[in-house]
C-alpha positions in Angstrom: 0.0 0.0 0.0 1.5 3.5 -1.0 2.4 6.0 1.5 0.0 8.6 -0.3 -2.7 6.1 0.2 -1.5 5.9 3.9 -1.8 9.8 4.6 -5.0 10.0 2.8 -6.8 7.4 4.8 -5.4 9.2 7.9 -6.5 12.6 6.9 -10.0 11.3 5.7 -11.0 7.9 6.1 -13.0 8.5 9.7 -16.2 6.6 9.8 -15.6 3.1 9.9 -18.1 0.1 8.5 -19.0 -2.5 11.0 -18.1 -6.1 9.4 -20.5 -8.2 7.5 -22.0 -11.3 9.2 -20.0 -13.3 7.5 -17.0 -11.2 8.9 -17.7 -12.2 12.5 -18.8 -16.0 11.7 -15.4 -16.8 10.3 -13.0 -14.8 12.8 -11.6 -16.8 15.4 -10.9 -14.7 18.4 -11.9 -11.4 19.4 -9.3 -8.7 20.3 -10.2 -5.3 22.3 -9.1 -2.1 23.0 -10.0 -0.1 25.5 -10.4 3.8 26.2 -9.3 5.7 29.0 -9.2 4.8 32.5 -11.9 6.0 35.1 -10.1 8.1 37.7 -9.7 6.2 41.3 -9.3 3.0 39.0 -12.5 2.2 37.8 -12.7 1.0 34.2 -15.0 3.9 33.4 -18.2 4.2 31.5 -16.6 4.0 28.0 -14.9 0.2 28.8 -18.3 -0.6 30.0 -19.6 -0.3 26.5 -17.0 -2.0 24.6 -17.3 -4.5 27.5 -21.0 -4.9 27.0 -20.4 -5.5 22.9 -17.6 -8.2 23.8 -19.7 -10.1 25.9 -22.7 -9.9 23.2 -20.0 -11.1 20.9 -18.8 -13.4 23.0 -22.0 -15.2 23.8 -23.8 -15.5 20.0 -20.5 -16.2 18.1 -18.5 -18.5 21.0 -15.0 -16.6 20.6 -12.4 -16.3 23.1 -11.7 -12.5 23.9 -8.1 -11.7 24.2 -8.8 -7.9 26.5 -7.1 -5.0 27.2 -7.2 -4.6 31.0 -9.6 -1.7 31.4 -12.1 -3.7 29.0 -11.9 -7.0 31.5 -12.1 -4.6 34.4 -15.7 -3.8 33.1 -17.6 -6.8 32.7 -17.2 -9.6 35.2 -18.8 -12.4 32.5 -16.1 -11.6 29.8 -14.3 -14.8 29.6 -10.3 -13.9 28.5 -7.5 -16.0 27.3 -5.6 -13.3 27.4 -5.7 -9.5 29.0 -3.5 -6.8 27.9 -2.0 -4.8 30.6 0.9 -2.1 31.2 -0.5 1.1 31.9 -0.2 1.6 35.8 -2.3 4.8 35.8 -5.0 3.9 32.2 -3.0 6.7 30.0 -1.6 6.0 27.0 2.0 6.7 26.5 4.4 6.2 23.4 5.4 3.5 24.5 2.1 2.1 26.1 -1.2 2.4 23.5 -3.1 0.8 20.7 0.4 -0.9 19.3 1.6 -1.8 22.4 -1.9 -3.6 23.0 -2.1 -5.2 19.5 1.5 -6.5 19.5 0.7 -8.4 22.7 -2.4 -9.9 21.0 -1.0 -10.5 18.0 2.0 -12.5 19.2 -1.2 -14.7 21.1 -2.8 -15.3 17.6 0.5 -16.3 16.0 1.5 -18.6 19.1 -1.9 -20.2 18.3 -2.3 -20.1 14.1 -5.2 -17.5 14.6 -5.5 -15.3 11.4 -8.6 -13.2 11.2 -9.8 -11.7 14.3 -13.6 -9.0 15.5 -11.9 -6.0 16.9 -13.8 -4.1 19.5 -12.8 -0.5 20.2 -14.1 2.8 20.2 -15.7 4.6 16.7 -12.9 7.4 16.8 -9.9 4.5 17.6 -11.5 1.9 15.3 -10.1 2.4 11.7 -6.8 3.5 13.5 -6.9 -0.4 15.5 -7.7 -1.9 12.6 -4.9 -0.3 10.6 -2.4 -1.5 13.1 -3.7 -5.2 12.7 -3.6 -5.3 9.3 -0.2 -3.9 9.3 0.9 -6.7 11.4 -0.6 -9.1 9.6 -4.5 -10.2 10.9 -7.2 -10.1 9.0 -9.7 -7.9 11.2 -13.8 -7.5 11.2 -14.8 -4.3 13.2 -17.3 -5.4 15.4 -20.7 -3.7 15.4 -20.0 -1.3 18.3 -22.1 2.1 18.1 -21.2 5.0 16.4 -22.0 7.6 19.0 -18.8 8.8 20.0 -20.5 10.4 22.8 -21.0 7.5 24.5 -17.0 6.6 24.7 -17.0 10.1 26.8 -16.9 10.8 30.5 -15.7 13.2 32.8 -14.4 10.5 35.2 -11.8 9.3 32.9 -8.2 9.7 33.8 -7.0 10.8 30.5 -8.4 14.3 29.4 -8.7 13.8 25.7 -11.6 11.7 26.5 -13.9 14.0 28.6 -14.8 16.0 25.3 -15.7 15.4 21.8 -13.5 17.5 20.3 -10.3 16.7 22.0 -11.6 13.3 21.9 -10.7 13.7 17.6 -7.5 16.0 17.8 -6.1 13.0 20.1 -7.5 10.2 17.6 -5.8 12.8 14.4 -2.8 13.4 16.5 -2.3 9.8 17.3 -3.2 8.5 12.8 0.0 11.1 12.3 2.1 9.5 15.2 1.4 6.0 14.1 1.7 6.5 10.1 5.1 8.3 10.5 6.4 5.2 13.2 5.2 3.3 10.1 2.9 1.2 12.6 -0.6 1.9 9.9 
């Protein structure tokens, strides 16, 4: 894929289209990514959602989940083979952050021959997660999560890009720039 192609999709490729059925009957684990930490180390109301579409996931397709930690956190019934963790305080770093997470699920799905995978993450991360999948080598479904990015927002979340919408989308941007020139999408 060209690196105009690359900085194009970044610039203006944001919504994202959930996968077709077919998508989520053939993928054989699903991977998620979490949002921002609730403050006093909660998994905030954001992880709840994604936590809620993993379990519905979960329950009508039979998938493991392989989680990121704040996603586990938030739903007692997800059942993990895996959980992603590394961020002591739910913030995403350079070095801790959608990559980070998706290397250590990747490796999983390599370890055990698993090639095509239902992403669950936030509508503003999504095309962003996926990107870094693909780049790795998974084939990925996004999974049907909604498309009110208000609903990913809360005051109570440690990290302040997430409290409002709009530097809820200058972090997502900021982080597509970061990423394409680390040549991780």
């Amino acid at each position: 894929m060209s690196l105009l192609y690359r900085v194009w999709r970044c610039l203006f490729v944001w919504n994202f289209i959930p996968g077709p059925e077919e998508g989520l009957q053939e993928a054989q684990l699903i991977v998620t990514q979490s949002c921002s930490r609730g403050r006093f180390g909660t998994p905030g109301k954001p992880n709840r959602e994604l936590a809620s579409v993993a379990v519905a996931l979960q329950r009508r397709l039979a998938l493991p989940v392989f989680s990121q930690e704040e996603v586990a956190m938030a739903e007692s019934d997800l059942r993990c083979v895996g959980i992603a963790g590394g961020s002591p305080d739910g913030k995403s770093t350079l070095t801790w952050n959608t990559a980070a997470v998706a290397r250590m699920q990747v490796a999983y799905c390599r370890e055990k021959g698993i090639t095509h995978v239902v992403l669950v993450a936030t509508c503003s991360q999504m095309n962003r997660a996926r990107w870094v999948y693909e780049r790795m080598g998974l084939k990925v479904t996004p999974a049907p999560v909604s498309k009110d990015m208000r609903l990913y927002l809360s005051t109570g979340l440690v990290h302040r890009s997430h409290r409002f919408l709009v530097t809820a989308y200058l972090r997502e941007f900021l982080a597509r720039i970061i990423f394409l020139l680390q040549g991780k999408i």
